[in-house]
C-alpha angles and dihedrals in degrees: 000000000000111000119238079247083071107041091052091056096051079057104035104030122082127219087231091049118102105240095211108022110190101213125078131170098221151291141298115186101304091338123106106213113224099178146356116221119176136182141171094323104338137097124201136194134209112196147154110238123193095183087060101051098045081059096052105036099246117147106244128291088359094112129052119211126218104218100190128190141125121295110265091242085071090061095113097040115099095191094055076047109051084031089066101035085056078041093062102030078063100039092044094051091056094050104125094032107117128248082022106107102248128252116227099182150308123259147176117233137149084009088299140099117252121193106208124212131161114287137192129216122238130023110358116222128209135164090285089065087059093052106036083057093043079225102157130061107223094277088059084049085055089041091065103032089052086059095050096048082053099055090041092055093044097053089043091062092044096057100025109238085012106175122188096198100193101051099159133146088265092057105061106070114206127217118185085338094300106129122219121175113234138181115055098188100128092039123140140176138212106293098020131107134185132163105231109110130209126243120308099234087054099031108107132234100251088057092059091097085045160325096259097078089073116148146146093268079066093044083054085049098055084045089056096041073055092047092051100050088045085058103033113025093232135066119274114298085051109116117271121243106244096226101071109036088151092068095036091057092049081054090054093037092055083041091062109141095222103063087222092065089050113090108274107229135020090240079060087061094040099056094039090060093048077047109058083027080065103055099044109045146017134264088351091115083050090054096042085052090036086063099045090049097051084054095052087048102070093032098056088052090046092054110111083044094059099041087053090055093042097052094043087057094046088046086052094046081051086249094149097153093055099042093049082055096053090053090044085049093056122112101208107011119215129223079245092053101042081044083061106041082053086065095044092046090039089056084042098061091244087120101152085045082051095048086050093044095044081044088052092053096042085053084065097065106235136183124289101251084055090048084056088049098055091042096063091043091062085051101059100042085060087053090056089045092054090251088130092146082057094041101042089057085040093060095034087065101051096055088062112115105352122137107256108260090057084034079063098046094052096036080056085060100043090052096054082059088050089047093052087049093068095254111118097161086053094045090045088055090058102044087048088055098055096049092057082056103046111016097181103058105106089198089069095049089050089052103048077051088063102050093052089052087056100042085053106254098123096161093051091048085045083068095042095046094052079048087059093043083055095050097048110015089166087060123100098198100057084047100042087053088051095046085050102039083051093047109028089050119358103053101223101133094165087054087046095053087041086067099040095045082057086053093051094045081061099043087246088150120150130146091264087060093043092050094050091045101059087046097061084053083045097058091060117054081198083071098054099119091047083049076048103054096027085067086046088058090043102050085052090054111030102031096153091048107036108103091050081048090054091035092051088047092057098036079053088052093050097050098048113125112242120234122249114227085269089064081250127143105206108239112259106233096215131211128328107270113224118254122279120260114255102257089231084068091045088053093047089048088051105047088052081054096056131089127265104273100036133110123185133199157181116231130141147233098285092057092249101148118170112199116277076231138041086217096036098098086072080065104054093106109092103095088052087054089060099243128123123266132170118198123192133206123200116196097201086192104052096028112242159068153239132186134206117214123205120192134117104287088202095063114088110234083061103108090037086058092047093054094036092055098038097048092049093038091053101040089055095043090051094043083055100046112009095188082076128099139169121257122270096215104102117242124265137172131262120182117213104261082199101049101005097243122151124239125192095210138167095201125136102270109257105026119121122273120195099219108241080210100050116007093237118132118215132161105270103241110190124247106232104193137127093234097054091040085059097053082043096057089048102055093040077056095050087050095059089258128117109197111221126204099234099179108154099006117128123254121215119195121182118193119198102199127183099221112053078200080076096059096086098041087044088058097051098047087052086055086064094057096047092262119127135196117268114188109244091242093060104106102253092052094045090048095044101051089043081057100044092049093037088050118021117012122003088194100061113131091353081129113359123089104255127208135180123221122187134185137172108251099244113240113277098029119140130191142173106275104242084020129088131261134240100261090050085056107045080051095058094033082047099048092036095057095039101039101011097251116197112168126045146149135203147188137175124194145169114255093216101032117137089218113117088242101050084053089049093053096040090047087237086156108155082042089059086043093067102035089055085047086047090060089045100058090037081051113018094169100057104100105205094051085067097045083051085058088046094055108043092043082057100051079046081059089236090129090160089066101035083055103047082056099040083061087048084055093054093039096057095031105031098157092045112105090207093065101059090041079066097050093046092053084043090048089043086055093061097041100246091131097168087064100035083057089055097052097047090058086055093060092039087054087059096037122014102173089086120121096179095050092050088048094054085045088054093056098047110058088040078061088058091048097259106132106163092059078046095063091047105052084049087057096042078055093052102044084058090047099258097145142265 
């Protein structure tokens, strides 16, 4: 059976069209962008996908794929935002309807939505390419419009009084001359209403006063002025040709100036050109059915894949209702499809219809990445029923054993069960956790946020939360935490406005955002006429909710913490938490958690384990036996754990079970307790001095190890082979780890210690160890802590006494490369267990390494000069690697050169924002503000999601003695979180 893949490129792929070009322009997340093609307000991409084409079944490369959105410039217009969202929940809604360009899917990229259809690559070719040609006689002409009163028709009776409010020639695209109707920008349906108005040559009379008389009889206007051109060449008033005076008289028929005397449907059109086709000439009716069939063809059989598409975008729009109705409507529901229903019933409320819906799809035995899907689901419905006990081991299980970006998405739900438990420190574990795994998901950051608010550390979740902002800055939730946490506590109300006036610039406008709104004017009695307007706006907008907007603004006012004198707010120190588990219990949880196979345990540092069970020593056969058996040990003071691993090294499954029982042992272990993590000593193996069995470990060598095979306990002594190195390597390399010699290489430790009393003994205690003190100026330090806060955790040493412990790597020492060392680790195990250590960072790097990191934290910086000018000349059209030369010639203070590259920037790129943020920081360098100032507000009109920019803008013009702009780019810096 041919896969829908396939069936979309016999439709979408020209013969013309190469299959596998070579070139792209870049990349945008895993897209390779193929072309940029903007227009009026639009941007779109043309990209390769593999993602796309593994789900539909398309070899590779043979599709292209259309990623449509606003231009980034329209960021901050609410009206290009709300017209292209109304723009995809129709457009979405008509995927699958023949002769309308179909819909694959919504997502988020570059901090914009992006509708995704199928593309092609190379000239695309509409109906004005017809015309403008003069390429059809009249029954080609027929052939086309026929197509296009079809779709219309079609998609009329999908979304009842649907209007499309811009038909014109450059909006039907044309594949293999097959027609589909595209943007939908103007689109209405029956009961809406918007202001923005079509073209002028295709806008009807009747629209003249006004777009709000849109209707289908103007839809059927702008088809005749088509019709014309498609038989004349020219907009109506132009001659019409003698030979086909059928079709010329629908035109003017369509073209009536009184919108009764025009057809009354497009099903009307579409007949009466099958009609007078017909009549003229033979087998073009056939033609004209044989198109549309082929069509439906490949739609109908793409049909659970399109509902599925169309209910995930109107999912994503928080269309619920609509999405619940295209799952009722079809006629053999997926797994995919009832999964999906399950999340549109779960954000309905409708959370026991959700648990039978997700329990519907899971007795279809799905794949695995859809069972996933539906578990989580269940879990969170019983979240929302206050089943947190069910939901949290719900959750727990379906962690175990994913890879880690999915292991982050499902931890950030988990911790929101832990958070409406009442336990804030356990949630904040969690969420920590996932951000360590997945850095760049902005819902764990929020969320960690979150904790610290309720654990009562406002100041610390205000950082985290402006992380998050800068993150999503198309997300409500991150902004609207930001706007509270600087309001409810910290009493920074401008902050506060800064944040909710960036809102309002996006459209990002809820109740939550109007409450807190109104409350910001409420807090000034200076601002009493802009409180006063603001509830007039509000009472036009919002009628119905008006009053419980009012009533939330001022609940808000009245629970404000006041400032101290300081301008303090003291830290609320939030609600009992409920007492810890014995960690007997949490032993016993775990291990029920944990695989067939599997035994895990508490010891501590000194290698003392007691058996996990009095009668456990009768047991300790199975290695002798042969079979496979992990057993994990959790060290609750230091923090961590290490495994040891029996099987026979000679079968071959043995690396695959290795890996298999680790990954799902581990995952469960760090779900259960997320202050856990695995050593950072390489395995090695140790052979039973007692019955001779073989052990993969990552224990520290010489502790003791009690033998799965005899019982016996006997210090582990490594075997240093090469034949058992290479196995090592082998398995380090099965398990997603690649072992370094870092013999030699520097080790930086950073302690962040909450007693700055604890410096001096912290440093002493690290003597003992090999480590000495490095001044927090010196390069490595300074590089290392800009990372940690830019990348992991923007709160790191805000409050806390930093030092900085350094120490040569002996000879002989491995490591896993992006891991830590030994070393690394006996330091933090070491500091954690004397002085109670929490937070920490590490690097480890080689001194004469050629990476641009190693340079950096070595302060190689010449050396760095010319590698980044290496890259440039080996790829002089990649543009950042330009701005990268910029930058780094100007922290070198050689501004002549950074500005003679930052114009060649702006020569070769001169629409890239990027470009002109270089040449103002360049300009700013050299203490031409006023240019600098110009230039800035060139990058800001391309991108204006940009802090820093905003920030260097601010400077600027207070250099120049304005003040007042001053103060507003300032405020545009901190609405996007870009600080105080």
């Amino acid at each position: 059976m041919r896969t829908p893949g396939e069936l979309l490129a016999d439709l979408f792929t020209d013969d013309t069209d190469d299959p596998a070009p070579s070139g792209t322009l870049g990349r945008l997340g895993d897209l390779d962008v193929i072309e940029v093609r903007r227009g009026g307000m639009g941007e779109v991409l043309i990209c390769r996908s593999q993602v796309l084409d593994d789900a539909l079944g398309a070899a590779s490369g043979t599709l292209a794929y259309a990623y449509k959105s606003f231009q980034r410039q329209f960021f901050f217009s609410p009206q290009v935002r709300s017209a292209f969202l109304r723009e995809v929940r129709h457009w979405s809604r008509l995927s699958g309807v023949p002769h309308i360009m179909p819909v694959l899917g919504l997502r988020t990229l570059d901090d914009r939505p992006f509708v995704i259809m199928p593309g092609i690559r190379g000239p695309l070719r509409t109906l004005r390419d017809v015309i403008d040609h003069l390429e059809p006689g009249p029954w080609s002409a027929a052939f086309l419009a026929a197509q296009v009163a079809l779709g219309m028709q079609l998609a009329g009776e999908r979304i009842d009084g649907l209007v499309h409010g811009d038909l014109k020639p450059e909006n039907v695209l044309l594949f293999d001359n097959l027609a589909f109707v595209s943007d939908f920008g103007l689109a209405r349906a029956a009961g809406e209403n918007h202001g923005l108005t079509s073209t002028p040559a295709y806008r009807a009379p009747e629209l003249l006063a006004g777009p709000a008389a849109s209707s289908v009889a103007s839809d059927v206007y702008a088809f005749g002025a088509m019709l014309w051109e498609l038989l004349t060449g020219g907009l109506p008033g132009a001659e019409a040709p003698g030979d086909d005076p059928g079709l010329a008289e629908l035109a003017r028929s369509c073209l009536a100036e009184d919108p009764a005397e025009r057809p009354a449907s497009f099903a009307e059109i579409y007949h009466a050109i099958l009609r007078i086709a017909g009549d003229r000439t033979t087998g073009l009716v056939t033609q004209i059915m044989e198109a549309t069939a082929r069509i439906h063809h490949v739609l109908a059989f793409m049909a659970p894949l399109l509902t599925a598409a169309r209910m995930t975008n109107l999912i994503a729009l928080e269309q619920y209702d609509l999405a619940i109705q295209e799952a009722d409507d079809a006629a053999e529901p997926t797994a995919r499809i009832l999964s999906l229903r399950g999340h549109a019933l779960s954000l309905s409320d409708r959370d026991e219809e959700a648990l039978a819906a997700f329990d519907q799809a899971l007795a279809l035995g799905p794949d695995q990445g859809l069972v996933l899907d539906c578990v989580v689901g269940r879990g969170l419905s019983l979240k929302r029923l206050g089943r947190f006990d069910e939901a949290a081991e719900v959750l727990r299980n379906a962690a175990i054993g994913l890879p880690d970006g999915l292991r982050a998405e499902v931890l950030v739900n988990l911790g929101t069960v832990h958070l409406e438990q009442g336990e804030p420190a356990r949630a904040l574990a969690v969420f920590q956790l996932a951000a360590k795994l997945r850095p760049g998901l902005w819902a764990a950051w929020a969320n960690v946020g979150q904790a610290l608010g309720r654990i009562g550390d406002h100041r610390a979740a205000q950082s985290v939360y402006r992380h998050a902002v800068r993150m999503a800055p198309q997300e409500e939730m991150p902004a609207l935490l930001l706007a509270a946490v600087c309001m409810d506590h910290l009493g920074e109300i401008g902050a506060a406005w800064a944040v909710l006036e960036q809102m309002d610039q996006q459209g990002l406008w809820s109740f939550d955002w109007a409450a807190r709104s109104w409350a910001c004017l409420l807090t000034d009695e200076r601002l009493a006429d802009r409180a006063a307007r603001f509830e007039r706006q509000i009472r036009e907008t919002w009628p119905a909710d008006a009053d419980a907007i009012g009533e939330r603004a001022r609940q808000i006012l009245a629970e404000m913490e006041v400032p101290d004198e300081s301008g303090n707010v003291p830290d609320d120190p939030g609600p009992e938490p409920p007492a810890a588990k014995p960690y007997a219990d949490f032993l016993k949880d775990l291990r029920e958690s944990m695989p067939e196979g599997t035994e895990v345990g508490s010891g501590d540092q000194n290698g003392f384990e007691p058996p996990s069970d009095p009668a456990i020593a009768a047991g300790y056969t199975v290695a002798r036996d042969g079979r496979y058996f992990l057993g994990i040990r959790q060290y609750q003071t230091s923090g961590y754990h290490c495994f040891d691993f029996y099987g026979p090294s000679d079968d071959a499954a043995y690396l695959d079970r290795l890996a298999d029982f680790l990954t799902q042992a581990v995952t469960a272990l760090e779900t259960a307790e997320p202050a856990t993590r695995r050593r950072e000593i390489p395995p090695y193996y140790h052979r039973c001095p007692a019955c001779g069995v073989l052990v993969l470990t990552d224990r520290t060598p010489g502790v003791l190890l009690r033998c799965r095979g005899c019982a016996q306990s006997a210090p582990t002594q490594p075997l240093r082979t090469p034949e058992f190195d290479a196995l090592v390597q082998r398995a380090a390399e099965h398990l997603g780890f690649t072992i370094a010699d870092v013999s030699g290489y520097e080790q930086l430790f950073l302690a962040a210690l909450d007693d700055e009393r604890l410096a001096e003994p912290a440093i002493m205690l690290a003597a003992t160890l090999g480590f000495t003190p490095v001044g927090l100026q010196a390069p490595a330090p300074r590089d290392l802590l800009g990372w940690i806060r830019a990348n992991r955790s923007p709160t790191f040493g805000d409050r806390e006494t930093l030092v900085a412990l350094r120490k040569t790597a002996a000879d002989g020492a491995l490591a896993y490369q992006g891991g830590g060392t030994p070393d690394l680790e006996e330091l933090e195990f070491f500091l954690r267990t004397t002085l109670g250590l929490v937070l920490s960072a590490s690097v480890f790097y080689d001194p004469d390494g050629g990476t641009p990191m190693e340079m950096r934290l070595t302060d190689r910086q010449e050396d760095l000069l010319q590698s980044i000018r290496a890259e440039v000349a080996a790829d002089p059209h990649d543009l950042a690697l330009r701005v990268a030369l910029v930058r780094r010639l100007l922290r070198l203070g050689r501004i002549r050169e950074a500005l003679e590259e930052a114009a060649e920037c702006t020569e070769r790129w001169p629409e890239a924002a990027e470009s002109w943020l270089a040449r103002a920081e360049a300009q700013a360098a050299e203490g031409v503000a006023a240019e600098a100032v110009e230039s800035v507000r060139r990058s800001l009109a391309a991108d204006p999601v940009q802090p820093g920019a905003y920030r260097l803008l601010a400077t600027c013009l207070f250099l120049l003695g304005d003040q007042e702009s001053a103060a507003a780019a300032m405020h545009q810096a901190m609405g996007l979180g870009g600080g105080s």
